[in-house]
C-alpha angles and dihedrals in degrees: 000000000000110000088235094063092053113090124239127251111180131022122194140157100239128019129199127200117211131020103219121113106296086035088059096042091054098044081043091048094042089056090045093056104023110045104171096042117106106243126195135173115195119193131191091217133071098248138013120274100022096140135028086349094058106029098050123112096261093238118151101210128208111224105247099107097074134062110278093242094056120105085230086060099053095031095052092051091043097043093048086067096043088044094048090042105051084042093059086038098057096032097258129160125264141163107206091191104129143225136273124199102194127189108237091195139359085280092063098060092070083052092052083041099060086039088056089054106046083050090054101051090044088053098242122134129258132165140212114226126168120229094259078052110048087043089062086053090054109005080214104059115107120187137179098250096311145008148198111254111198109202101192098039101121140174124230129175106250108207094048079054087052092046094052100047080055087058110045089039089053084048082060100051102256107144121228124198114178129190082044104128121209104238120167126315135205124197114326092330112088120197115218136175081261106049132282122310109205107204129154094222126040117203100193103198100149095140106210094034102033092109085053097045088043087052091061095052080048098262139112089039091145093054142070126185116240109195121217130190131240116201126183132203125208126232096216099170091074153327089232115079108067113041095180136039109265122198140172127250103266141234092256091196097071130033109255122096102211137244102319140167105255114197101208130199099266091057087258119149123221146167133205147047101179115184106212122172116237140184113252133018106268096025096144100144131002115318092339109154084350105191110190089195091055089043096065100043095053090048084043086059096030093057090048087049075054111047085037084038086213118204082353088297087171105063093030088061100052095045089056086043100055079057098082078079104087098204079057097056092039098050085060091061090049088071098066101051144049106240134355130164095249077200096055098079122103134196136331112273140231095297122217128199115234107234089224112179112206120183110242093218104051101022094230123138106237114237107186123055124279123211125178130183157117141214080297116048139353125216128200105210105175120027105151141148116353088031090113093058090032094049090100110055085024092063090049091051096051090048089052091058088047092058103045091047092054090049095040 
């Protein structure tokens, strides 16, 4: 059946795809700015924040990790205050406990060094503590000599966040309409499971399929999604032991943070993330949404990551992986505090898949964010970790480009 033949069933001025957190915060930033304009969001799934949104660690980063003349940079520093402060605005909860980044050996101070700077230079607090000091802050960290405190680094609980931004954009009149999948377009008019949407301006924001969805309007061309996965462990002993969120210094050269203690809203206490690389997009557990198409073009880049070893894709691969083993996993947070019960960890966790963009060309995993777009759409192509913290001022962002290229 030709589109033109399927009768419409919602016209609107702008159209999101995708209601997780970036998703929300457009749709959230287009009504703020354009009033009188018709707003909808359609997800595939049944509710907001069912994949990266909702299965991310909750931390509300700081904005020290990145150069200072990254977007990540500005955006994370800039989010963590938007994000603080919408979650004390609208009661929600929030653990203001802090971070520590600790040196687990002589090699790791020139590490804290270069974080202090870039903080520095992107105007967000750190603070030296020395190891007696930083012990009198949580009685648990253990550092090699000194360590970063970072005094506004916070947990949330994301999908309570998620929730919330719904709510207020439904209060606003933005329309949802969830199990609506995304299936081909032409032109303005969109064909979904659920009938054809008709809008004069598409935001693609669907997270793990955004590169797929971009090809299609002609951009992203350049880019393919390889999906990670991010596993937790809980801390079922107690909620005691551990009062801040405690990580290693990080590989500065890819995107991932390490295995590091996460102090979450409730008071919990976990450890993870790991970043292991997996086979298809939503390949959370077994043969779950198992794509066979999707199957063979990840192996088809992963086995070129591993014959280039880009960005020592080799050894990086089989250290994630040995961390299925959860004594593995466990023995790495050992390193950055004084005493823990090994015994005292439960379960795996609810896992999430890092929606990790690498440039075909290259075969470099791309750390700052990626839009695309014209007069007609806009794609976002790369919002990963810290996208949560960074949803706020990114959105902006976004909307700003949206505007000047529908007035260029």
């Amino acid at each position: 059946m030709k589109i033109d033949r399927i009768e419409t069933i919602k016209k609107v001025d702008y159209l999101v795809i995708g209601a997780g957190i970036i998703g929300l915060t457009i749709a959230r930033e287009l009504r703020r700015r354009l009033p009188r304009k018709t707003i909808c969001v359609i997800e595939k799934e049944a509710k907001v924040a069912m994949h990266s949104s909702g299965r991310n660690s909750g931390v509300l980063h700081a904005g020290f990790y990145y150069p200072v003349d990254s977007l990540k940079a500005k955006f994370t520093r800039d989010g963590n205050r938007a994000m603080t402060q919408y979650c004390d605005a609208n009661g929600l909860k929030i653990n203001k406990c802090g971070k520590f980044i600790v040196a687990t050996s002589e090699e790791d101070l020139a590490g804290l060094e270069e974080l202090k700077r870039r903080g520095d230079r992107n105007g967000v607090e750190l603070v030296w503590l020395s190891a007696d000091e930083a012990a009198k802050v949580d009685s648990n960290v253990k550092t090699f000599r000194k360590a970063l405190f970072s005094p506004s680094t916070s947990t949330v609980d994301p999908i309570q966040v998620c929730q919330e931004m719904q709510a207020e954009n439904e209060r606003n009149g933005v329309d949802f309409h969830f199990e609506t999948v995304y299936l081909r377009h032409k032109g303005n008019r969109m064909v979904t499971n659920r009938g054809v949407f008709e809008s004069n301006y598409v935001i693609n924001a669907s997270g793990l399929y955004a590169d797929k969805i971009a090809q299609k309007y002609g951009f992203g061309k350049k880019y393919t999604i390889i999906p990670f996965k991010g596993i937790y462990l809980k801390y079922e002993k107690n909620n005691s032991e551990i009062g801040t969120n405690i990580y290693p210094v990080p590989n500065i050269n890819n995107p991932f943070l390490g295995v590091h203690f996460t102090k979450t809203v409730d008071e919990s206490i976990k450890i993870g993330p790991t970043a292991i690389p997996v086979f298809w997009r939503e390949n959370y557990s077994g043969f779950q949404r198992f794509n066979a198409w999707e199957f063979f073009q990840i192996v088809y880049y992963q086995s070129k990551l591993l014959i280039h070893n880009s960005f020592n894709f080799r050894s990086m691969a089989l250290e994630e992986i040995r961390k299925y083993k959860k004594m593995n996993l466990i023995n790495l947070s050992l390193k950055l505090i004084s005493r823990l019960d090994a015994k005292g960890f439960g379960d795996f966790l609810k896992p999430g898949i890092r929606a990790q963009l690498l440039n075909k060309q290259s075969l470099e995993l791309v750390q700052d964010f990626v839009i695309e777009g014209d007069h007609r759409s806009m794609h976002v192509l790369n919002a990963v970790s810290p996208a949560f913290t960074c949803s706020i001022p990114f959105a902006e962002f976004v909307v700003d480009e949206i505007v000047r290229e529908c007035r260029a």
